[in-house]
N, C-alpha and C positions, 0 to 999 in steps of 0.2 A: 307846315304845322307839325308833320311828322318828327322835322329834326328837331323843334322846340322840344319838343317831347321827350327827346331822345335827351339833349341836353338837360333838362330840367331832371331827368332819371339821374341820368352820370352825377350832377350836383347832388342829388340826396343820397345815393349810392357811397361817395365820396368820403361825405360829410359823416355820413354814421360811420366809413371806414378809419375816420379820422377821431371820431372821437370812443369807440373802441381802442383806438391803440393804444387809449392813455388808461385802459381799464383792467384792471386785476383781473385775471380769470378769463380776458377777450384775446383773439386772436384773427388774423389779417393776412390774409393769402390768395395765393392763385396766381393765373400764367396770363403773360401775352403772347400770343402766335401767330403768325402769319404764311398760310400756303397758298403756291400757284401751281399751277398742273394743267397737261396742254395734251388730247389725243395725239396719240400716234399717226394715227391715220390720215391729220392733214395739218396737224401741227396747232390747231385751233382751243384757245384756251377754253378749258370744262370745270376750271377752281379757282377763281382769287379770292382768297377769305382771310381776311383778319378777324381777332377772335380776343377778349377782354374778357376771362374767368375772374370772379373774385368770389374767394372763402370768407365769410364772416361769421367766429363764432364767441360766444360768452358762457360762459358755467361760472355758477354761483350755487355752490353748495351740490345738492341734489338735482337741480334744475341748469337747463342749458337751452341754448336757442343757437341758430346754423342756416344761414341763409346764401346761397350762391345764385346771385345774379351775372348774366352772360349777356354781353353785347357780341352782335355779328356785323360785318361788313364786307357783303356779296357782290363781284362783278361791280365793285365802287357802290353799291348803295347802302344806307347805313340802315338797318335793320328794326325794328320795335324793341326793346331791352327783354329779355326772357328770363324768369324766375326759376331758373332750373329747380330748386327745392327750395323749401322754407319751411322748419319745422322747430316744435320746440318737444325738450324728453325730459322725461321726470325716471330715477335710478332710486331704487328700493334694492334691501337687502337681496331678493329674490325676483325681482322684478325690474323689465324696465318700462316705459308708456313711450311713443314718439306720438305727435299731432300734429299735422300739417303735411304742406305738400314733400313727398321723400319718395325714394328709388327703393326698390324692395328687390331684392337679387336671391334668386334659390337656384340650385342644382349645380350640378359640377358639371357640365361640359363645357368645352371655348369652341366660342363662336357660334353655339345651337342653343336653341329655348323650347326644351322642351318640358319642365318642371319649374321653368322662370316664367309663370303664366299669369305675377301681379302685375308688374308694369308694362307697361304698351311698346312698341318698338317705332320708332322713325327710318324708314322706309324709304322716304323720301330721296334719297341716291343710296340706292341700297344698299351695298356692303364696304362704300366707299367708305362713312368715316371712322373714326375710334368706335369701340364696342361703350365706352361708360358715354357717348354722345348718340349712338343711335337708342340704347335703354330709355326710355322718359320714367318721368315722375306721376304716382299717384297720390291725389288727396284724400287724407281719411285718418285713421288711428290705429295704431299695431301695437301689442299688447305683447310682451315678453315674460313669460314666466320660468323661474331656473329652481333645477332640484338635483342638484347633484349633475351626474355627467347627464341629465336628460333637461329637454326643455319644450317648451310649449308654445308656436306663435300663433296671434290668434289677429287677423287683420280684417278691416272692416270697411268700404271704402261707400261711404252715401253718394258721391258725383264720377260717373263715368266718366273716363279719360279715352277717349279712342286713340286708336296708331294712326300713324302719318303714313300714309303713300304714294308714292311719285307723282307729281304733278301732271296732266295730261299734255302730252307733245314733248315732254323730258326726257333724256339720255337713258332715263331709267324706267319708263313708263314701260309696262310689260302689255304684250298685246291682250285685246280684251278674249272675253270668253263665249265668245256670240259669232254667228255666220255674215249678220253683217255688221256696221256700226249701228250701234242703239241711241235713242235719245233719252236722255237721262231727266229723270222727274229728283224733286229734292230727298235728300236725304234723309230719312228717320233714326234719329237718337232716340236714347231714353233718358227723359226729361228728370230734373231734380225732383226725387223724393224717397222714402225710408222704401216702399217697396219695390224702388229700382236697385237697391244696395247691393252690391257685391260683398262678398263673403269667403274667406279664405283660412287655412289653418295647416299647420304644420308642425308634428310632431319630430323632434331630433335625438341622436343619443352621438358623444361624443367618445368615444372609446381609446386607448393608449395607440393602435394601430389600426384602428376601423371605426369608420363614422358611417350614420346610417339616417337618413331625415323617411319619412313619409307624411304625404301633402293631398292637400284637397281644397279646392273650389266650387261657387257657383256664382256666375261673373255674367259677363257681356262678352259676346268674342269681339275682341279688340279691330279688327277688320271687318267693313258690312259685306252682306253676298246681296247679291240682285235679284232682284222677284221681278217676274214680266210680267207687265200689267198690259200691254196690249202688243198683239203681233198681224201683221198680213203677211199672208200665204198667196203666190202663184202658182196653182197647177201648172207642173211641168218646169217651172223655175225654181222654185221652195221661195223662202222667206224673205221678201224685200224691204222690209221694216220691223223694228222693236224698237216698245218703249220699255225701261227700267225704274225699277227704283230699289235704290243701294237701303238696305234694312240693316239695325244691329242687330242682334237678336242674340236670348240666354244662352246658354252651356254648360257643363261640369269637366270636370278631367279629376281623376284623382293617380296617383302615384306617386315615385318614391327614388331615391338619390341615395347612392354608398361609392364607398371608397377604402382602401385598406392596402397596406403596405406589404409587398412579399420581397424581401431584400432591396435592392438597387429601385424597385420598380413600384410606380404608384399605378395600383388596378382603379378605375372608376366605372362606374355605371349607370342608366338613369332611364326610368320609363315612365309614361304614361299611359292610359287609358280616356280618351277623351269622349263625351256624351254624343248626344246630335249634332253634328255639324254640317252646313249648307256646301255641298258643292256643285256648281254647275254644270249643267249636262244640254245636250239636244234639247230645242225648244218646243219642238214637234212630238218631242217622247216625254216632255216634264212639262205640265199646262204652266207652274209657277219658273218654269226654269232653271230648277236646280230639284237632287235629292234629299234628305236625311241620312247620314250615315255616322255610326261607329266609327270610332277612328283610334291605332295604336300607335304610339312615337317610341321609341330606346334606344340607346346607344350603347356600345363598351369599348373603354378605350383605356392608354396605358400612359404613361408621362414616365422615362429612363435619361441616366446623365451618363455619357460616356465620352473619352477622347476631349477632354471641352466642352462638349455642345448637352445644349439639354434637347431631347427631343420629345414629342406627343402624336400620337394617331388616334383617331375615333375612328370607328363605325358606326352607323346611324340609319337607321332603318323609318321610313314613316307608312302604315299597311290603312286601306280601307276596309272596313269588314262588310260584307253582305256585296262589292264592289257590280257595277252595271257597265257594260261596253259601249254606253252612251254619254258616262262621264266626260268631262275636261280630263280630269288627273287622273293619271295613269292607278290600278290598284295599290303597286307595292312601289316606292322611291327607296332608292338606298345611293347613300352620299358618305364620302371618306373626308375626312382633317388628316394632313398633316400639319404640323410645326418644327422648326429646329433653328436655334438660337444658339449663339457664341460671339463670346465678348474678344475683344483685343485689344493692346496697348496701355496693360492694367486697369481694366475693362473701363476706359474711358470711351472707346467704341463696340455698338454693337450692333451685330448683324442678323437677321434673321426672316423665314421665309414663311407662311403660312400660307396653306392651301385648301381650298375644296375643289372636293370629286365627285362628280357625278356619274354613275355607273352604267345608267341605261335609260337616253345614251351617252355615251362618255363626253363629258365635258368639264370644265375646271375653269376655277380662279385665284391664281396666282399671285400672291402680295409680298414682296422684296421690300425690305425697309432698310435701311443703314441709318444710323445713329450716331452722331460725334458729341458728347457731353464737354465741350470746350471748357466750361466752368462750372463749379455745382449749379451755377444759376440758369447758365445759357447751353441750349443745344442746338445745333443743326440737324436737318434731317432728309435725304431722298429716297425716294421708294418709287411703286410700281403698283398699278392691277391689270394685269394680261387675263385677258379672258379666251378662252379655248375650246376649238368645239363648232358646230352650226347650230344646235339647237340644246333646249336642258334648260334648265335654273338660270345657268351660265352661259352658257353657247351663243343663247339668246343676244348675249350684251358682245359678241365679237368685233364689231366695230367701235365698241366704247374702250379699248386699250389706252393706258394714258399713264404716263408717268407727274414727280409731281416733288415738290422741293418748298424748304422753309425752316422757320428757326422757331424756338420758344424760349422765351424769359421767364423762369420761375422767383414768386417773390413770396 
């Protein structure tokens, strides 16, 4: 049934692909790829995935439509078709409207989200895939307003979109937060309606050598925390059962993104302030299982080109305020990027290494890619995620080392 399905997708996917081509103002794109990827550690495959992007889009005057539908095929099964976006946007002098499902991208940093707080992340193998594949899409309507070098977004979103997180038993599944395994009761969302709306805005200014945004929400946090609803306690043993149940629950964060050029060197920055947030703690010291806390996130970091290579470093700090020694998470986390990139062979290859670090305690993950652009159309590609360290963000995934190989067709 499923692959009828799937088939039946491809043919109408196709079809409209086929009869945009023959249309003024439409256009027809996207990539085929295909990667395998095998741990280190015993040689045993962790990635076969073939992958069918296609960009569809149409503009007629002021109005436009853009739809990107993605087929997956994982470990040989063929997947449900997924509507990565589908939106259509209306352009005014001073204005522009988008509606429908679309990716909303804020803040300057790579590879951290700390002022990109519209769309939800996919989690799901954590830092394995591309960054525009782990972003998801939200549904809703984003409102652009322009006045000179300043501008106004104003986003609205009526249906929650949750993040995705590693499946339970997976490579990536992070240990729980509890003394022993919990049994899990179902999940509570927040159901469709106007007073579950998320609500978001973002003030920018664009400047000849300095840009500056400030941003504000009040949303859904994108990941549930767990509320204990029932425990037993043994004198003398502590806790031999929890039950859970994973809750969404509201938020705010507000802060603000800049950037500004001092010679060679691009300075950037980026902070937030975020409202109540659930973290878990001792069950014995928190009756529902987690506290309420303040929370601050920023970074600063620089982006320089020198010798060939372009390079980038972050720092990145994430602080608890009011912090309890019976938390999960430590008070203060502080985490480094590097990056450094260099092309060769008239820059039809390209190399480069991106890193996180984690400081305390020190641990890291590694991502080596090579790049051969054989044709505009076609590239090759092998890379790497080494994970380092015994414990941390990272440390954690030390036996998940795995390199990883594949090609893509752009059309």
């Amino acid at each position: 049934m499923m692959k009828s399905r799937v088939l039946w997708t491809l043919a109408a996917v196709f079809l409209a692909a086929a009869n945009l081509a023959g249309q003024e103002g439409a256009a027809v794109n996207g990539y085929a790829r295909t990667k395998a990827g095998a741990l280190l550690e015993d040689a045993s495959l962790f990635l076969s995935e073939t992958t069918l992007d296609l960009r569809l889009s149409y503009r007629s005057g002021d109005a436009g439509f853009f739809a990107n539908p993605v087929l997956y095929e994982r470990e040989g099964q063929t997947e449900e078709p997924v509507l990565r976006e589908a939106y259509m946007d209306f352009r005014g002098e001073s204005f522009d409207l988008r509606l429908g499902k679309q990716q909303i991208i804020w803040g300057k940093g790579d590879g951290v989200f700390i002022t990109d707080i519209v769309s939800p992340k996919d989690l799901s193998r954590f830092l394995v895939p591309d960054f525009e594949e782990i972003r998801g899409a939200v549904t809703g309507a984003c409102l652009d307003l322009y006045l000179g070098s300043h501008a106004l977004e104003l986003v609205w979103l009526p249906a929650f979109t949750p993040g995705t997180a590693p499946a339970a038993g997976s490579l990536w599944a992070p240990a729980l937060p509890f003394p022993v395994t919990p049994t899990f009761e179902s999940v509570v969302s927040p159901g469709f309606s106007l007073d579950n709306g998320e609500y978001f805005a973002r003030y920018s200014f664009l400047g000849e050598s300095f840009d500056l945004a400030l941003m504000g929400g009040w949303f859904w946090n994108d990941t549930p925390g767990y509320t204990v609803t029932d425990k037993t306690f043994v004198p003398g043993v502590g806790i031999t059962a929890l039950t859970v149940r994973p809750e969404y629950y509201r938020t705010a964060a507000a802060g603000y993104a800049a950037s500004g050029a001092m010679g060679p060197v691009i300075l950037k920055s980026e902070g937030a302030f975020y409202g109540l947030r659930r973290y878990q703690g001792n069950p014995m010291i928190y009756p529902d299982g987690y506290a309420e806390k303040y929370s601050l996130q920023y970074m600063a970091g620089a982006d320089a080109s020198a010798a060939g290579f372009t390079f980038g470093i972050q720092f990145i700090q994430d602080l608890i305020l009011d912090h309890d020694p019976d938390l999960v998470d430590p008070e203060l986390k502080t985490t480094m990027t590097f990056v450094a990139t260099r092309t060769f062979l008239r820059d039809t290859l390209t190399a480069e290494v991106f890193t996180y670090m984690g400081l305390d305690p020190l641990n890291a993950l590694v991502k080596p890619k090579v790049t051969w652009d054989a044709t505009d159309a076609l590239e090759f590609f092998l890379g790497a995620y080494l994970f380092l360290g015994d414990e941390g963000d990272f440390g954690r995934y030390d036996s998940n080392d795995g390199v990883y190989l594949g090609a893509k067709f752009s059309f």
